[in-house]
Each structure stands twice: as structure tokens, then as C-alpha cells.
SEFI-159091 format. One line per field, with one value per residue: residue number from 1; residue in three letters; x, y, z of N, C-alpha, C in turn. Coordinates in steps of 0.1 Angstrom, whole numbers. Example, Ala and Ser with C-alpha at 12.3 -4.5 7.8 and 13.67 -1.06 7.14 Angstrom:
2
seq: c(1|2)
type: c(ALA|SER)
n.east: c(132|128)
n.north: c(-57|-22)
n.up: c(78|71)
ca.east: c(123|137)
ca.north: c(-45|-11)
ca.up: c(78|71)
c.east: c(132|129)
c.north: c(-33|0)
c.up: c(78|79)
***
This chain:
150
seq: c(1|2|3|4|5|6|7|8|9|10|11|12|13|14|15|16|17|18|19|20|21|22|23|24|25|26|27|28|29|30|31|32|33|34|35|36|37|38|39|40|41|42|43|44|45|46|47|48|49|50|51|52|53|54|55|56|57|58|59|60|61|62|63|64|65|66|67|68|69|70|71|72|73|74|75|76|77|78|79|80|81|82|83|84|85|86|87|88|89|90|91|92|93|94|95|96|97|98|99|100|101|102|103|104|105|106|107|108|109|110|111|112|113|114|115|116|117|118|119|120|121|122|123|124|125|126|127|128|129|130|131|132|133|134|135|136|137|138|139|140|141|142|143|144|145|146|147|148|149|150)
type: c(UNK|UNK|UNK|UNK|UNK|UNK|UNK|UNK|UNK|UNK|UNK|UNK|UNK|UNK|UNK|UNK|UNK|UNK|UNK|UNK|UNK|UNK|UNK|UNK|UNK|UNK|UNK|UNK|UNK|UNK|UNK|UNK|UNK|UNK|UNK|UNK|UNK|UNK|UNK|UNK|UNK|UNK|UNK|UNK|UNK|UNK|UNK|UNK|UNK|UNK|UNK|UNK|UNK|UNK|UNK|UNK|UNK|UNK|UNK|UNK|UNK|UNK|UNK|UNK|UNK|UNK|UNK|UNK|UNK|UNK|UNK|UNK|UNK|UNK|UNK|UNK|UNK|UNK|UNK|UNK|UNK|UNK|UNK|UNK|UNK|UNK|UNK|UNK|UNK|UNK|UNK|UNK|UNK|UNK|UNK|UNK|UNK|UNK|UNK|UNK|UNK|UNK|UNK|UNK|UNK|UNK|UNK|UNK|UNK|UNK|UNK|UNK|UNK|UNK|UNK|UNK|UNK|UNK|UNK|UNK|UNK|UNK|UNK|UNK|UNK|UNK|UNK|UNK|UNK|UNK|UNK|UNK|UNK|UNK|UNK|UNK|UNK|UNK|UNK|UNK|UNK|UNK|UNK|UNK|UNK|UNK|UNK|UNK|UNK|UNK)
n.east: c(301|297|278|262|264|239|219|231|227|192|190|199|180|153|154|159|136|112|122|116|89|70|84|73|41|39|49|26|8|11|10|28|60|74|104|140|159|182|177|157|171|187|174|163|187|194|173|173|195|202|214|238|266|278|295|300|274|276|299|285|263|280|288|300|314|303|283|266|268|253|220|217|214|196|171|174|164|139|126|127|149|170|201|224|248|275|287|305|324|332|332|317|289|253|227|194|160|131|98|81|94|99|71|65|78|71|44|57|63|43|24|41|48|22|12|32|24|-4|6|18|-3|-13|3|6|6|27|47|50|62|83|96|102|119|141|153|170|192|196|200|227|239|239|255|284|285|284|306|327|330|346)
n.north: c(223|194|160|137|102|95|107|104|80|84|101|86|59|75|86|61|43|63|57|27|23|41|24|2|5|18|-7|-20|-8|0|-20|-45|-64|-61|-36|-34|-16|-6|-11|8|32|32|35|58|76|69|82|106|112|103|81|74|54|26|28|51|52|35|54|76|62|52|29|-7|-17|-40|-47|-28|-38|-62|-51|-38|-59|-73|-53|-47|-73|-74|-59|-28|-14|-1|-11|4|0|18|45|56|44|9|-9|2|7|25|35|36|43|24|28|16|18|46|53|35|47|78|68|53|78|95|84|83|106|118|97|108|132|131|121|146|160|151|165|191|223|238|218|207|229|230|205|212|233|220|206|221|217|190|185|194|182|153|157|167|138|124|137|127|100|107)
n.up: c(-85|-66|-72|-51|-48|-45|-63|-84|-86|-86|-107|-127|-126|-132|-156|-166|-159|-171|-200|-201|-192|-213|-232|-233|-229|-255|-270|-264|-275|-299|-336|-349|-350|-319|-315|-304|-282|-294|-323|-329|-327|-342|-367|-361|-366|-390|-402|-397|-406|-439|-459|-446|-436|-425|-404|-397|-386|-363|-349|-342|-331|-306|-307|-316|-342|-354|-340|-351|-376|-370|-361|-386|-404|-391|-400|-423|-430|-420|-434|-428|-434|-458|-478|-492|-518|-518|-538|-543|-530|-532|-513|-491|-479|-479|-458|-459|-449|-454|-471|-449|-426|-422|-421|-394|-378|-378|-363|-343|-333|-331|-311|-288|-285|-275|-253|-233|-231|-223|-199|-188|-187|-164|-141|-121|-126|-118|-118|-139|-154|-141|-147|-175|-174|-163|-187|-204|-183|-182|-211|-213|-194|-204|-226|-213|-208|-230|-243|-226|-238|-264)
ca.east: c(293|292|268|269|257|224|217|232|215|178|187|192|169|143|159|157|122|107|123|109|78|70|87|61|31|45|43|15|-4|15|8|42|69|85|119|149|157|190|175|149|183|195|166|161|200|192|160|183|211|199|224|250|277|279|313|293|266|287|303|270|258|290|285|310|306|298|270|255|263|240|215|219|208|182|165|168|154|125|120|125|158|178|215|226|260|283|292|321|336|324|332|311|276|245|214|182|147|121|88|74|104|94|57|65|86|61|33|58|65|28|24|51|39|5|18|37|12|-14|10|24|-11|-17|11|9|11|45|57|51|68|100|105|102|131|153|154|183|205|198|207|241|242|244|267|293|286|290|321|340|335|347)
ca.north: c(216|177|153|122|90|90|117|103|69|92|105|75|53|82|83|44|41|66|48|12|28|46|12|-12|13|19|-21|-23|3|0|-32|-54|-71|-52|-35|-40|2|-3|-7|23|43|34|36|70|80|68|91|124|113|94|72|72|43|19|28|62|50|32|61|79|58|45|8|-12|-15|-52|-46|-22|-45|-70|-45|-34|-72|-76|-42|-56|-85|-69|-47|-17|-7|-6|-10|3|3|32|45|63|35|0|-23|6|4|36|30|44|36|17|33|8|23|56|52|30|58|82|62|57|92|106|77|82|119|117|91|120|146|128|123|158|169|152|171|206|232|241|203|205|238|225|196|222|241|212|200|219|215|177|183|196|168|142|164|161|129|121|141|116|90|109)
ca.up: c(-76|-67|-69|-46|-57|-42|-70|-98|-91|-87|-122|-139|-123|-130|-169|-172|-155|-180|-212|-198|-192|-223|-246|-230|-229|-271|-278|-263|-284|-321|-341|-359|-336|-312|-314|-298|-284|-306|-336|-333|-321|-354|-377|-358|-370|-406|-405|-393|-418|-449|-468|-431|-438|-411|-395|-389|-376|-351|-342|-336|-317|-300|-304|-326|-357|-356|-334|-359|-388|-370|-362|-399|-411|-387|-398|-434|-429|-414|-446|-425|-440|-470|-475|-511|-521|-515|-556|-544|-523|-534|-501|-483|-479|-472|-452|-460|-445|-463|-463|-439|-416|-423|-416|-382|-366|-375|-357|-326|-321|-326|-300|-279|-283|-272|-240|-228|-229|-211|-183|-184|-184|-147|-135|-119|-138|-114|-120|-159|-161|-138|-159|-188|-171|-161|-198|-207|-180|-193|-224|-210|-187|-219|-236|-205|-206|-240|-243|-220|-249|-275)
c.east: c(295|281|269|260|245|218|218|224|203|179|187|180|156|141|151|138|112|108|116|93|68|72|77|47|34|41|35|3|1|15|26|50|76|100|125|150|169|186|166|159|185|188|161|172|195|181|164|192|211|210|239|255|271|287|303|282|269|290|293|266|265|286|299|304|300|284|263|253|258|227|208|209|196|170|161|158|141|118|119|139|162|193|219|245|266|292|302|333|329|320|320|293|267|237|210|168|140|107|77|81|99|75|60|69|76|49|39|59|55|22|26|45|26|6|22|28|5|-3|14|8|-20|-4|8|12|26|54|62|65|83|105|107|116|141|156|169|195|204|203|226|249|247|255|281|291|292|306|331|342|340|361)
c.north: c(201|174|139|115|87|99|111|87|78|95|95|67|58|79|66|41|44|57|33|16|33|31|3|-7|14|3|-26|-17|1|-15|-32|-58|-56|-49|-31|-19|3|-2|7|33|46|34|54|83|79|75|105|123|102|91|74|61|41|25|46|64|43|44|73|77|52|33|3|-13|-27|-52|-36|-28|-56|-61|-41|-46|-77|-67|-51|-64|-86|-63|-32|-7|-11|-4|-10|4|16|35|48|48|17|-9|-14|4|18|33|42|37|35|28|27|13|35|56|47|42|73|82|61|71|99|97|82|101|125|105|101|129|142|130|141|163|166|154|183|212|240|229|201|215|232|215|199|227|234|206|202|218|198|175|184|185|158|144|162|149|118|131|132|105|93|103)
c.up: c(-79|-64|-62|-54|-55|-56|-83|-97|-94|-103|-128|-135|-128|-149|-177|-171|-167|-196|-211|-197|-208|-236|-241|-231|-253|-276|-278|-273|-297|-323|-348|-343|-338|-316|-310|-294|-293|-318|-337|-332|-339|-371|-376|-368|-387|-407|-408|-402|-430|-457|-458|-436|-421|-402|-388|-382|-363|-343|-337|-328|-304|-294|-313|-329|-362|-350|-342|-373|-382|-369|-377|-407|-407|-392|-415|-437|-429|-425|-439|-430|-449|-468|-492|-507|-527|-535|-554|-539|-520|-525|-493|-483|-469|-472|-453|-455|-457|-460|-454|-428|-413|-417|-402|-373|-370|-365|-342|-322|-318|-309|-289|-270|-271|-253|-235|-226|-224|-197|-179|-175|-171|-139|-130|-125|-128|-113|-131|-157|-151|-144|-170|-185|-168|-179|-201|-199|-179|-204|-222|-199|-197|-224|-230|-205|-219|-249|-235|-230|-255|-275)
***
């Protein structure tokens, strides 16, 4: 099956809308300065994979690796991450969250959580359950999509 372009704009636009929606509704409700959606991407990554090297969190996230070692310094900075030195391979370097990092992303997702579920729950109960049922052929959406990067 194709999709023309009025479709695949509708999906992202619908995609993007939600994420803009959600991150401005989120800084408005959680206290500390805002952040950037890269760095939560990559404070998220170092949550799922404790002590990740840079070069693989790059490739994770498919950014260069310069843009994650800024990312990297800004997160520091912040006290929300650490950056210890790699024992096996001394030039390298493994990121781990601080527990101020750990606590914050906690707080967004019960957040983030709790945002969501009010809206679902002024949905129809046949709107809820079809955005229940389109989920995974989203997930396989992404997946073709991020297979063209590899």
C-alpha cells in the first residue's frame, strides 16, 4: 500500500503537535529549567543503558557524536549527569545519571503520565481503544523508518 503526502504530513504534524503539546504543558507543571528534547532523549538512553560511551550514544540516538558530546557537557553542568572514565579504555568515557537526573525523569514521566490519561480519558471509549490499536502499527512505522538510517 501507498501513502500520499497528505497522510504522511497528517501523521507527523499529528506526532509533532502531540510532542509540543505535552513538552510545554510538562514545563509548565515540573519546577528546574527546562530541557532541551535532546537532552531528555539522552538522559532517557543513559537511564535504559547505564554507563553507554558516547560514540554509542550517538549511534542511538543518530546524532553525531559532537552533538552528544555537547549535550554530554551541558547535562554535567547541570548536575544531572556523570561522566566517569571508561577503566578498560582510558580516552573513553561512561555516562551515568546523577540522582537529581534520576528523580527529574521520574517526576516527568508520572507527569507526562498523568497528562495523557486525562486526555485519553475525554476520548470515546471507541477513540481511546483505536488509538490503543494503531499503536503497533506505529511502532512498525518507526522501525521502517529507522531502518533506512541504519
Amino acid at each position: 500500500m501507498t501513502t500520499d503526502a497528505a497522510t504522511a504530513d497528517e501523521v507527523m504534524a499529528l506526532i509533532q503537535g502531540l510532542r509540543r503539546v505535552v513538552r510545554r504543558r510538562l514545563r509548565a507543571e515540573l519546577p528546574g529549567p527546562p530541557l532541551r528534547g535532546g537532552q531528555v532523549e539522552l538522559l532517557q538512553l543513559v537511564e535504559s543503558e547505564p554507563g553507554i560511551g558516547v560514540a554509542a550514544a550517538a549511534r542511538a540516538l543518530h546524532l553525531a557524536g559532537n552533538s552528544v558530546s555537547t549535550l554530554v557537557n551541558q547535562l554535567v553542568t547541570a548536575d544531572l549527569l556523570l561522566r566517569q572514565v571508561d577503566p578498560a579504555d582510558r580516552r573513553a568515557a561512561r555516562l551515568f545519571l546523577t540522582d537529581a537526573a534520576a528523580a527529574r525523569l521520574a517526576r516527568w514521566r508520572d507527569t507526562r503520565s498523568r497528562l495523557v490519561g486525562d486526555a485519553f480519558s475525554g476520548l470515546t471509549d471507541a477513540e481511546a481503544a483505536t488509538v490503543t490499536a494503531a499503536l503497533p502499527a506505529l511502532r512498525r512505522l518507526l522501525d521502517e523508518l529507522a531502518e533506512g538510517q541504519a
